[in-house]
N, C-alpha and C positions, 0 to 999 in steps of 0.2 A: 609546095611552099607558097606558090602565088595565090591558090586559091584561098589559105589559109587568110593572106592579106585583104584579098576583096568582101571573106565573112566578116572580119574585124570591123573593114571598112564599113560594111554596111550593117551591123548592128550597132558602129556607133553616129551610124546617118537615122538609123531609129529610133534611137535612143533621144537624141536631140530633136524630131520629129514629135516624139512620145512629150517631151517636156516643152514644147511649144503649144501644142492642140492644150495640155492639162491646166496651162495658167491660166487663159480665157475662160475654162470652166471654175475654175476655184473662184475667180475673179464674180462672175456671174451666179456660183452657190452665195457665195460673201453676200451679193445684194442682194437675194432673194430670203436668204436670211433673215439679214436685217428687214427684209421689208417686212415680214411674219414676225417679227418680234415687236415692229414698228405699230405692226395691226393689233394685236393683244394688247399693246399699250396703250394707245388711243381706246379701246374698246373699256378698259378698267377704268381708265381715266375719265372716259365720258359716265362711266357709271359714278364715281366719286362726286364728279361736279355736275349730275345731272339735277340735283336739289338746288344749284346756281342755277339752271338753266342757259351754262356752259357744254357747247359738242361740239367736236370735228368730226365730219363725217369719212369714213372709210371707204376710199376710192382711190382710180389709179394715180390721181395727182399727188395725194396724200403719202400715200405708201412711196413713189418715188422721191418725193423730197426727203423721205425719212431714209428708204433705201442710201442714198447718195450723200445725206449731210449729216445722219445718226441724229444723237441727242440732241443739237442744235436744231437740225431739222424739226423735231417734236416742237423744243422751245418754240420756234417762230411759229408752227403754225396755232397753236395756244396762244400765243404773244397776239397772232394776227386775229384771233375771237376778240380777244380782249380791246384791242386797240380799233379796228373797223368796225364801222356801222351795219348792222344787219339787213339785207338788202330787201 
């Protein structure tokens, strides 16, 4: 009977293990995600507006801002071609 308790015990000490390591990775597929969808977007976009001779270029700053703040992230950095002087 006692053993029966410590199997319990400890399938539900890995279970709980099991769903602590999974959310950091969900968490981390979610941004890697978005950041690949973040790329395609920028990529079509710069095709649309490249007869403005409007680009953002595709890089790691890029992708993480987009990663981490989604559609807005896009907005700003479109907003930031638009409004900054080109260097």
């Amino acid at each position: 009977m006692s053993n029966l308790i410590y199997f319990m015990i400890a399938g539900c000490l890995l279970i709980i293990l099991i769903l602590v390591i999974a959310s950091p990775m969900r968490t981390g597929a979610k941004l890697i995600l978005r950041a690949a969808c973040g790329a395609a977007g920028i990529f079509v976009t710069n095709a649309l507006l490249a007869s403005f001779g409007v680009s953002v270029g595709i890089n790691i700053f890029t992708l993480a801002v987009i990663a981490v703040l989604g559609l807005p992230g896009f907005a700003v950095l479109y907003a930031a071609v638009f409004i900054l002087p080109p260097l």
